[in-house]
C-alpha positions as CSV (number, residue, x, y, z in Angstrom):
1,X,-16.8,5.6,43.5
2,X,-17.2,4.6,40.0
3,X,-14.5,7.2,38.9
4,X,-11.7,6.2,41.6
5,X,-12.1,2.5,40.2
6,X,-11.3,4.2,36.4
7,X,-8.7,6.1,37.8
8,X,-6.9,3.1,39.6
9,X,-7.3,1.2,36.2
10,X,-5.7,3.8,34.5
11,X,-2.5,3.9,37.5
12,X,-2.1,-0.1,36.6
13,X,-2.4,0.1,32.8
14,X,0.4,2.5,33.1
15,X,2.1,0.8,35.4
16,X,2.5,-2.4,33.1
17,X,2.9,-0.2,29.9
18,X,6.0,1.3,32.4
19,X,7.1,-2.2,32.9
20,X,6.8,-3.3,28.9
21,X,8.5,-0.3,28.0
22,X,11.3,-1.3,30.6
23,X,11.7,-4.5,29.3
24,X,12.6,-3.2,25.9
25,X,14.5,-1.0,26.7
26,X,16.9,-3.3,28.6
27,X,17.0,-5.6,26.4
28,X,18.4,-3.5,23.7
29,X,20.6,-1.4,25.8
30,X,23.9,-3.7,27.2
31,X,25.2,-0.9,29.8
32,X,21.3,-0.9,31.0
33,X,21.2,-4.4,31.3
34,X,23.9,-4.4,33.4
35,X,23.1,-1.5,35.7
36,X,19.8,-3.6,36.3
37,X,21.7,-6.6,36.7
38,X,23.3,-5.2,39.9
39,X,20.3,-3.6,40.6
40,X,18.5,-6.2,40.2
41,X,17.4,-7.4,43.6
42,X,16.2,-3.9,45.0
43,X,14.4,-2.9,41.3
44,X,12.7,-6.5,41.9
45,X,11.4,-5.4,45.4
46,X,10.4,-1.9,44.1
47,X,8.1,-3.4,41.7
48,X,6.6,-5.8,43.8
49,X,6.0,-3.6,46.7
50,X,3.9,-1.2,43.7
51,X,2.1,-4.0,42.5
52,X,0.9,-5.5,46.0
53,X,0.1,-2.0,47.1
54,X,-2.1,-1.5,43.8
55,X,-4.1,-4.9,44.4
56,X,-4.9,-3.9,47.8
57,X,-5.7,-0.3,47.0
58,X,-8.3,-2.3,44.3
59,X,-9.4,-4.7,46.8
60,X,-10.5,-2.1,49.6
61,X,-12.0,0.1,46.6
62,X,-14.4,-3.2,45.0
63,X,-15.3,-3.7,49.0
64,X,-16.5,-0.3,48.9
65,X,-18.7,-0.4,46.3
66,X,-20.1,-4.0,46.7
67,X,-21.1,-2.6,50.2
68,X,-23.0,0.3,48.3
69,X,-24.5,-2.0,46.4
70,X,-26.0,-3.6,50.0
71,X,-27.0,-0.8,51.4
72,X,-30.8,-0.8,52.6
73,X,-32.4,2.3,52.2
74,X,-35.6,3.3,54.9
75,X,-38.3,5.1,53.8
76,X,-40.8,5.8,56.8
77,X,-44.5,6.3,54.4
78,X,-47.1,7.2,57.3
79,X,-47.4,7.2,61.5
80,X,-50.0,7.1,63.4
81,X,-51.9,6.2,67.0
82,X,-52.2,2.2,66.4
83,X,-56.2,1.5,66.9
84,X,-57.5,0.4,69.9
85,X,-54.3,0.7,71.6
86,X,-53.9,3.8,73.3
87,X,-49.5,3.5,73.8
88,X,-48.4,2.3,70.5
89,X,-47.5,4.2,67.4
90,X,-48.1,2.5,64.1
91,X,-45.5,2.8,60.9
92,X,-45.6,2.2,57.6
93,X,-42.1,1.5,56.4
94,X,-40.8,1.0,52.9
95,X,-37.1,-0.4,52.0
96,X,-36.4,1.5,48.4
97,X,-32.2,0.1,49.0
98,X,-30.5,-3.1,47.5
99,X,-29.8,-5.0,51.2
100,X,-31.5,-6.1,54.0
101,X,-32.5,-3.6,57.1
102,X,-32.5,-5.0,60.4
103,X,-32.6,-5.0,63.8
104,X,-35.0,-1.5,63.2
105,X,-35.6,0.5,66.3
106,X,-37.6,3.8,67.7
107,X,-36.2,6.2,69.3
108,X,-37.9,8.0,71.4
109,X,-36.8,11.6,73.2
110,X,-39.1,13.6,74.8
111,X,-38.1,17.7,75.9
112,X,-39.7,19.3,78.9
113,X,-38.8,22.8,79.7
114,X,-39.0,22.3,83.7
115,X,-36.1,22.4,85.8
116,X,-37.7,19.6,88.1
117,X,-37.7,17.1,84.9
118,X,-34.4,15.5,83.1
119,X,-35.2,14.2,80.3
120,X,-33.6,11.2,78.1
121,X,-33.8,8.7,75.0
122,X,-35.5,5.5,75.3
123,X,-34.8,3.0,72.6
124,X,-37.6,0.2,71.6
125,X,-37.0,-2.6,68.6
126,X,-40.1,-1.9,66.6
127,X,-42.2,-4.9,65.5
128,X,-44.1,-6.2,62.6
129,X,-47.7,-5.9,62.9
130,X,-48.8,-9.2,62.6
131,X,-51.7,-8.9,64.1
132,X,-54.3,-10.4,60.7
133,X,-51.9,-13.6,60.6
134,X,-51.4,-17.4,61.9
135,X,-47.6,-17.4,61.4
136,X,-44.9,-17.3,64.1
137,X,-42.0,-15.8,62.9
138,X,-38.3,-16.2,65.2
139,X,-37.2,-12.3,63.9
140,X,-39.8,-9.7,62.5
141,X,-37.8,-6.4,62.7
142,X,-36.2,-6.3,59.1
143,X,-37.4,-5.1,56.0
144,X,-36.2,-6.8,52.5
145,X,-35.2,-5.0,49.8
146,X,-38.4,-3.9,48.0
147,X,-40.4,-4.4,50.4
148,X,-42.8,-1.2,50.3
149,X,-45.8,-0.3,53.3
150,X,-44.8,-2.7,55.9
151,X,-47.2,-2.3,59.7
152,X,-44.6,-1.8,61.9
153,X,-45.5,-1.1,65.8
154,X,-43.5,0.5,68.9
155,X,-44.8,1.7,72.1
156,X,-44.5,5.1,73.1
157,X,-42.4,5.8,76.7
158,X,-41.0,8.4,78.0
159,X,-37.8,8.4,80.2
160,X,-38.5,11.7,82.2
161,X,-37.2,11.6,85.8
162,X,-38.4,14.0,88.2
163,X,-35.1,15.6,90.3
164,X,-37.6,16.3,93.3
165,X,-38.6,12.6,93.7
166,X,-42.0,13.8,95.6
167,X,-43.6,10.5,93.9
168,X,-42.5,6.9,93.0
169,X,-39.4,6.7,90.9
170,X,-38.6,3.4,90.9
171,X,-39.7,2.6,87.1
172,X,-38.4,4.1,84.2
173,X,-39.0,4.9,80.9
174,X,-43.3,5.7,82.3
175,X,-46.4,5.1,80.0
176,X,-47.4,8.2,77.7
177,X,-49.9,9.1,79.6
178,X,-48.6,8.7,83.0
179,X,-45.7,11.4,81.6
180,X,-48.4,14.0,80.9
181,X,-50.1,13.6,84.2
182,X,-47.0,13.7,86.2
183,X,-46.2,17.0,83.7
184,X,-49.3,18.5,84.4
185,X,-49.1,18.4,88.3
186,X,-45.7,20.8,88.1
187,X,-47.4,23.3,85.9
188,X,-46.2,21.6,82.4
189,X,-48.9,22.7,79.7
190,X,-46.9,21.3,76.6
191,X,-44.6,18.3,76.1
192,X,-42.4,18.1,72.7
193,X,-40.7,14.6,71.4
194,X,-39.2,13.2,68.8
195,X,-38.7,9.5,67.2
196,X,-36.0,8.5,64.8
197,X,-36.3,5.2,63.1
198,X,-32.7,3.3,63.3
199,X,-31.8,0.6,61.5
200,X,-28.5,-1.9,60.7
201,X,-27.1,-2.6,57.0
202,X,-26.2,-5.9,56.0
203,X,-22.3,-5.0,57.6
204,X,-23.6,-4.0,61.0
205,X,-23.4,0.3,60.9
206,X,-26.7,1.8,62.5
207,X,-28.6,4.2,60.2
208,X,-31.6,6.6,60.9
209,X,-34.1,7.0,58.3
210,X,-34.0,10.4,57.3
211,X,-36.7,12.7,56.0
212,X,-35.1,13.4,53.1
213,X,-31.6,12.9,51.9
214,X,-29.7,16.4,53.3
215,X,-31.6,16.6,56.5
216,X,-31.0,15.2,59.7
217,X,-34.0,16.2,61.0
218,X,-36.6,13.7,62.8
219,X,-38.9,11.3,61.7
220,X,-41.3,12.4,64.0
221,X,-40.6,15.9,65.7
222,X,-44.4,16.6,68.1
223,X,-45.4,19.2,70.7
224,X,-48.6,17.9,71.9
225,X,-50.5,20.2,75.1
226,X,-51.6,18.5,78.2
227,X,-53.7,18.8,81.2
228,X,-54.1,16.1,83.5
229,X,-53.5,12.3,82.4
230,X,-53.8,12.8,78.5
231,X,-53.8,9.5,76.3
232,X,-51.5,9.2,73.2
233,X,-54.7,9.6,70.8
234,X,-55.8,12.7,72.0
235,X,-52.8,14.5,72.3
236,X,-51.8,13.2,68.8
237,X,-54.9,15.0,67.7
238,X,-54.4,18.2,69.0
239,X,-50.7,18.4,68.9
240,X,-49.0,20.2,66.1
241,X,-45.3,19.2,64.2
242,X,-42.6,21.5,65.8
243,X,-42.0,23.5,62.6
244,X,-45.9,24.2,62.2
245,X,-45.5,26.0,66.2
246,X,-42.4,27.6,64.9
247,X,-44.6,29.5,62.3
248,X,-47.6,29.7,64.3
249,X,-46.8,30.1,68.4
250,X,-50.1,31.3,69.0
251,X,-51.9,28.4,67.9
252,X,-51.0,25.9,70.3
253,X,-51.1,28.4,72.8
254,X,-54.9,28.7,71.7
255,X,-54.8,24.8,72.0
256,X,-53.7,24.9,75.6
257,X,-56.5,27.4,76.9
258,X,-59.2,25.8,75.4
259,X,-58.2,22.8,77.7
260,X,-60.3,22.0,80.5
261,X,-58.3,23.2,83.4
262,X,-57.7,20.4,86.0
263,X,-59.3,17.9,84.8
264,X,-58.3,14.9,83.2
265,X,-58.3,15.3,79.2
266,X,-58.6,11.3,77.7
């Protein structure tokens, strides 16, 4: 960005060195003058449709970069099952960027290889744990600039639908553990999810915090296994990230048949 501002400095130096030039050159050439004297109306235009069309070429060009020097910047530092409450994940969430991040939200998709399941993203706004203070705040899902290792909280749901409604239906996204139990009737042994962290900028556009700068991937990518009603913390504990199955199958299989069978696994 830096080097397209140079080179539009450069365009308009020339342009009025152009024009300097011009204006000596008439002046000291008669026939000139008088060509540009019946000119003179269209030249006049010319010049000031190049020199609008520069200004607003700069103007759009210092927006740019004042909005890169805005931008918030989420780091996501540590996750885990919030204490003493079985359906919330807790994250520690760092702003490294030069602007405010609001209006920060989970989201949360869960995959479930079942043809009796569909499967879809919930979306929570994700809360400062305030939990060790008095105050009472009107908004607490932004970070400030600088602002490193902030609690942040967001229950865990899952918006899984069962096609065969053999069982109430009527409220969705269900609890965590209500998901594995439901799972686990139909033969489901393992349930994968992920979480991306979104956020807004200080001009409105939605961001994700990424992993790391050239990756896409999730914050949060889990398969857990399951048998029966299975609470967040334990299947946080056994689970396993999805790149870890990827280079060992065989050890969450292991996972799964060293479950108690039918029974439930809180």
């Amino acid at each position: 960005m830096r080097g397209q501002q140079n080179s539009l400095e450069v365009v308009i130096s020339l342009l009025i060195a152009v024009s300097v030039f011009a204006l000596l050159l008439i002046s000291s050439n008669s026939a000139l003058q008088s060509w540009i004297n019946r000119w003179q109306s269209a030249l006049g235009s010319l010049m000031s449709a190049v020199l609008t069309l520069s200004l607003v070429v700069l103007y759009y060009q210092q927006k740019q970069i004042n909005k890169i020097n805005q931008q918030p910047e989420v780091e996501v530092d540590r996750v885990r099952v919030l204490p003493d409450e079985e359906e919330y994940f807790e994250f520690e969430i760092s702003n490294v960027g030069k602007g405010v991040a609001s209006n920060l939200k989970a989201e949360i998709l869960p995959q479930v290889d079942h043809d009796d399941f569909v499967a879809s993203m919930t979306e929570h706004p994700i809360q400062r744990n305030w939990e060790d203070s008095d105050w009472i705040v009107a908004e607490d899902n932004y970070l400030k600039p600088g602002e490193s290792q902030i609690s942040f909280v967001v229950p865990v749901t899952m918006n899984v639908e069962n096609k065969a409604h053999t069982f109430d239906t009527s409220e969705y996204p269900w609890s965590f553990d209500f998901t594995t139990e439901q799972l686990s009737k139909r033969g489901v042994d393992r349930l994968r999810f992920k979480i991306h962290i979104t956020f807004e900028d200080p001009f409105g556009d939605v961001h994700r915090a990424l992993v790391d700068k050239d990756s896409d991937r999730a914050l949060f990518d889990y398969v857990v296994p399951i048998n029966g009603r299975t609470a967040l913390s334990a299947a946080f504990e056994r689970g396993m990230t999805f790149e870890q199955c990827c280079r060992d199958p065989t050890k969450l299989d292991e996972k799964i048949q060293s479950l108690p069978r039918n029974t439930s696994s809180k």
